[in-house]
N, C-alpha and C positions, 0 to 999 in steps of 0.2 A: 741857742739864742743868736740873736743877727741884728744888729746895729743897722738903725735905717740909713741910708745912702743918701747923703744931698743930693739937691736938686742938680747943680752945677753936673755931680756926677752922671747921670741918667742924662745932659746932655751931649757928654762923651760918650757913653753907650751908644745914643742915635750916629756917632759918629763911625767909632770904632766897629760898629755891627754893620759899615755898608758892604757886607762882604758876601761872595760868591756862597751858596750853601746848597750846590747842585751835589746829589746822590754820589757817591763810589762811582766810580764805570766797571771797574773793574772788579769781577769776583772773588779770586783772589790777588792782595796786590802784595808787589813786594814788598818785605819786612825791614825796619831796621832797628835793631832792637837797642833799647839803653845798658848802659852797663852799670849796673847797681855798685855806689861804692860812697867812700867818704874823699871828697876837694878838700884839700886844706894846704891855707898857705902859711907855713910856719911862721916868717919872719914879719908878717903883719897880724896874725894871730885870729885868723878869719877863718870857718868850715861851713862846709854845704854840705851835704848825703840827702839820698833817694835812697836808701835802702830801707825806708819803710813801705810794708804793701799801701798801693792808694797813688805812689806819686811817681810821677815823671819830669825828668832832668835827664839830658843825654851830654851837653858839657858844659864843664866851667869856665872861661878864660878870663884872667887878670890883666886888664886894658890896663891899668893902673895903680897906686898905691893904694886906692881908695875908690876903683871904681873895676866892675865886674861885669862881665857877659855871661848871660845863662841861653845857651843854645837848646831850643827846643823844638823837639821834628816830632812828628806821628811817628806809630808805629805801622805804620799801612800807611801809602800813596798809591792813588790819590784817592782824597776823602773831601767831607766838605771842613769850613773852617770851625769846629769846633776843638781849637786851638789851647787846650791842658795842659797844665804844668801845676805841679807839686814838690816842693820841698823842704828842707831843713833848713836853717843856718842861723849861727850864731861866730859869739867871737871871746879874745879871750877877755879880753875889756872893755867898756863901753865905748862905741866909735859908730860915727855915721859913713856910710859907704852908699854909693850909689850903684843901680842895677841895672842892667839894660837886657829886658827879655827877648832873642832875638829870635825869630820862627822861619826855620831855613824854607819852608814853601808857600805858607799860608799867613796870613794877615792874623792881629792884634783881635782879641775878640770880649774876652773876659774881665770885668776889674778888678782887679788882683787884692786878693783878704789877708788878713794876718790874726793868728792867734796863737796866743801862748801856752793854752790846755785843748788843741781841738776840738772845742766845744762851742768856744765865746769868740765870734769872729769879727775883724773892724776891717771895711775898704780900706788903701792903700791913699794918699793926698798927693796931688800935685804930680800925677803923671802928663808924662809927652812923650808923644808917638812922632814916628819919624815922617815923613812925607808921604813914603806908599805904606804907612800904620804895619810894616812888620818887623817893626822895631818900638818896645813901648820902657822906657827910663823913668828911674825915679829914686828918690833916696829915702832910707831906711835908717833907722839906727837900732844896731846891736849890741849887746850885752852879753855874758855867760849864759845865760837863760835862754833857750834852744826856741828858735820862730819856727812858727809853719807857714809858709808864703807860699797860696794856692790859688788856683784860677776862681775854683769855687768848695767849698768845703769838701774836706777830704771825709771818704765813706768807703772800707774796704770792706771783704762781704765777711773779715771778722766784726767790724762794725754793727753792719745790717743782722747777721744773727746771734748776736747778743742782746739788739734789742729785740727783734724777736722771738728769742729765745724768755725772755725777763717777760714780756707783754701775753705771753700764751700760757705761763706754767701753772699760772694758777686756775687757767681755764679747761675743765674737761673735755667741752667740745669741739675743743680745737685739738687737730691731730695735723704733725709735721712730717713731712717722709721724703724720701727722695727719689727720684724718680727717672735719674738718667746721670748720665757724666759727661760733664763739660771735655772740652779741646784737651784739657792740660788733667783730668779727671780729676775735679771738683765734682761733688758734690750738687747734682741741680733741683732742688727742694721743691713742692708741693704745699700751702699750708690749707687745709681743708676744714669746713665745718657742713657734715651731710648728714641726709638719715635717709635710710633703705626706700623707707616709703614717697620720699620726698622727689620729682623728678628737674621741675624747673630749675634752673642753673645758671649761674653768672660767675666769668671767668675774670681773674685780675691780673698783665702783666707788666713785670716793673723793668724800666733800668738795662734795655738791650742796648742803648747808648752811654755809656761808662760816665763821661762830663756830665749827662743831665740829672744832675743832683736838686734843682727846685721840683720836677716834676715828679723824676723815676725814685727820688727817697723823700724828700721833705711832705709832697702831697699824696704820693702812694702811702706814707704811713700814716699820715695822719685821717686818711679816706679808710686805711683797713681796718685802721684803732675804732671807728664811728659804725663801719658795719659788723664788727667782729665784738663789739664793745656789752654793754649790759644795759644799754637802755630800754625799755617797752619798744622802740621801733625796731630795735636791733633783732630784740630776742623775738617779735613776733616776724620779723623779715626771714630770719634764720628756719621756722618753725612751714615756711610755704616755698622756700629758697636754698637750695645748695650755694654753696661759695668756692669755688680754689681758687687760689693765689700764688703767684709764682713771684715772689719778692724782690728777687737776683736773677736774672737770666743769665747776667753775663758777665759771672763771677770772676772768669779767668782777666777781661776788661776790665775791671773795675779795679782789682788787684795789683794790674801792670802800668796803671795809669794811660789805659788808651783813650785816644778820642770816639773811636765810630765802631771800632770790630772786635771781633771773636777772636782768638789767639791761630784760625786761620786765614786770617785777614778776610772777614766776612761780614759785612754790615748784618746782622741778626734781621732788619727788620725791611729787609731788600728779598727773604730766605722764605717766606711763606708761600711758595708754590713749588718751588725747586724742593725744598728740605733736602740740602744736601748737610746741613749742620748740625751736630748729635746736641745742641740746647734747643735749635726750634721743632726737632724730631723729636725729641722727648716730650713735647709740651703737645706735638698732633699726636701720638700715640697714646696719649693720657686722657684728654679729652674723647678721642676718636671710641677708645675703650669704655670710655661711661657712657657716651650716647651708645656704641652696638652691642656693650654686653651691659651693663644695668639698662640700659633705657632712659637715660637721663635727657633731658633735652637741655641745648644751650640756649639759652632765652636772651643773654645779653655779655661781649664782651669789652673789657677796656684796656688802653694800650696807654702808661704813661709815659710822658717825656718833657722835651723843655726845647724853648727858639729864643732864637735871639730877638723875636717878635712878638712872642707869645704875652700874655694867654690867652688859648682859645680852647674853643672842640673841634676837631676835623670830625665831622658829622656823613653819613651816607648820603650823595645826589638824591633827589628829588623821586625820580623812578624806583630806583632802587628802596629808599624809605618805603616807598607804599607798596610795594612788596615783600617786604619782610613780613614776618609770622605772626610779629605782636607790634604797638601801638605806642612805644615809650618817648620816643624822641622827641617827639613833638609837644607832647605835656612836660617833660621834662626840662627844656627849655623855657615854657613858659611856667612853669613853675621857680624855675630858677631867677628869673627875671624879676617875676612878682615877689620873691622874700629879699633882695638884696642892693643895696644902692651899690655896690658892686660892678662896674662894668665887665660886661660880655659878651666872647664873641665869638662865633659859630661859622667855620666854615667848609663846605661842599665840596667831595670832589669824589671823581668816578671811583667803581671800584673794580679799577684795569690794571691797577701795580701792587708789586706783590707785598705787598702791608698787612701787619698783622689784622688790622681791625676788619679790613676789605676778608681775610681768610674767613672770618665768624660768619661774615654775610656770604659768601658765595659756601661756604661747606654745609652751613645748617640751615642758610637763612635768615642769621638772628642781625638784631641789632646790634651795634657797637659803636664804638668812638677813639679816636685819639684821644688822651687828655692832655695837653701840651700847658704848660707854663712859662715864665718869660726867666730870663738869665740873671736878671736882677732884680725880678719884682720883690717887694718885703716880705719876709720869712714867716710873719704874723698872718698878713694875707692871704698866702698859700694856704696854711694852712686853715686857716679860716674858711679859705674858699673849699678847700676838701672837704670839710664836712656839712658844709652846706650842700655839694654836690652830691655826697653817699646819704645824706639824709633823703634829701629828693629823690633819689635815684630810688630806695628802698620805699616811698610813699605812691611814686607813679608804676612800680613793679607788684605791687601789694593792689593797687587801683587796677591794672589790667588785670591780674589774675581775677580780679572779683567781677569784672566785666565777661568774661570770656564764658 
């Protein structure tokens, strides 16, 4: 659950997001890694730790009695500014102290949440940002009862397969496997729903960017719960439609609390030509292996994520659409339109850079999309919006096949 956000807030947002969000340059950059531990100042009776997986804190310093700096750097420079932090703290008796997050290279980005069971989250009140916004204050108050004070809710990839573990078990035709090893050898899963005879195919990947928790977990799951689900459109979409889904990409990121990379300083979704990264190698060899050795065709892929501008679709240019193999994008759009007062927005761009969704259309031909969400749009809406979108998607994929 997610607490809607005044208004006032969302106009800090237009504020705090006027920030640089140009690509990596660099493919691998150098690391600077946190040190997992517990801050505590005895003699005021205040603690912070980062040693839960999910969060980043690199240090504490005590400006004052009652007021604290939490330095917070990337683990890779240079990135863009999607600016994470994750922590603990509490105290040993109730006391307000004030915070000042300070971001040794990049600007203020995120509005900072609070919850006491990582589950129930509320914005933070009455922040200020320093002049050049990479400095954002504010006061809190503690108690014995341990806070989670994060950019944006915390999702480690114990998290994400727990629930997907819980949402699949009672379902047979869903099968979970693993399919490669991460930087740091995690685990890189597959969740599948196919049949032998079945060739068409639509691929789902989540969460190559660790921060984008509205897109790559809140609407990825709620999009796989609706095509994975039991409804008549599900069960008859599954019955003409292969599915994989790759949930976590980029487990070991998610885990260290990085903003943009792979644990070898790799933006994952800068990796789709090169593949030199054993998560986005694993994900071409899997695919690559259903279309040449079953025969599978990929018919349609989607890449989620989240902007500080968002939501939209990054959609295939204009050319490109009318050469792909099948016919979806454009009904799906306007389908999308017609069931929702919902605004929406769709934007075009070549497919020269090496993006996951541009990979679908230059290797098979298929169609694809970004799915991008916005940093603070409401948690309701998201998901709301995902299953409006996998419903459509599964009605205009069921309409071409029957055209074709």
């Amino acid at each position: 659950m997610f607490i809607k956000i005044p208004f006032l807030c969302f106009l800090l947002l237009a504020v705090v997001s006027s920030l640089s969000v140009t690509d990596a340059k660099a493919h691998n950059a150098p690391e600077r890694k946190q040190l997992r531990k517990l801050s505590h100042f005895n003699k005021e009776g205040v603690y912070f730790s980062n040693l839960a997986n999910g969060t980043r804190l690199n240090k504490v310093t005590k400006l004052s009695r009652e007021h604290y700096e939490i330095t917070i750097s990337s683990e890779f420079i240079p990135t863009n500014s999607s600016s994470f932090f994750a922590f603990q703290l509490w105290a040993d008796e109730k006391k307000t102290i004030k915070i000042s997050l300070k971001y040794t290279e990049y600007k203020h980005r995120y509005i900072p949440k609070l919850s006491e069971d990582g589950l129930i989250w509320r914005p933070i009140k009455g922040l200020i940002l320093s002049e050049s916004d990479t400095t954002a204050t504010f006061d809190i108050t503690l108690s014995s009862k341990k806070l989670w004070l994060s950019a944006q809710e915390i999702e480690s990839s114990e998290h994400t397969y727990e629930w997907l573990d819980k949402f699949i078990s009672n379902k047979s035709y869903i099968r979970k496997h693993s399919v490669g090893k991460t930087v740091l050898k995690q685990d890189l899963f597959v969740v599948s729903s196919e049949q032998e005879s079945v060739k068409p195919s639509v691929v789902l990947i989540a969460r190559q960017h660790p921060p984008e928790i509205p897109g790559g977990v809140i609407a990825f799951k709620a999009f796989f719960e609706e095509v994975m689900g039991v409804s008549n459109l599900a069960q008859n979409f599954r019955k003409e439609f292969n599915i994989y889904a790759f949930p976590l990409l980029n487990p070991d990121g998610a885990d260290n609390g990085n903003w943009r990379h792979n644990s070898n300083g790799k933006d994952l979704n800068r990796d789709w030509e090169a593949f030199t990264q054993p998560e986005t190698l694993a994900v071409k060899n899997f695919v690559i292996e259903k279309v040449k050795q079953e025969n599978k065709s990929i018919w349609f892929g989607i890449d989620f994520h989240t902007s500080y501008n968002g939501p939209y679709l990054l959609i295939l240019n204009e050319e490109n659409e009318q050469m792909a193999k099948t016919r979806i994008i454009p009904r799906l759009i306007n389908n999308i339109n017609d069931q929702t007062p919902i605004f929406n927005q769709y934007r075009r761009r070549d497919q020269d850079l090496p993006y996951c969704y541009n990979w679908f259309y230059k290797a098979f031909g298929s169609e694809a999309i970004t799915y991008e969400e916005g940093d603070e749009t409401d948690r309701s809406i998201i998901k709301a919006r995902a299953r409006l979108y996998a419903k459509s998607l599964m009605q205009q994929m069921l309409l071409e096949l029957k055209l074709k």
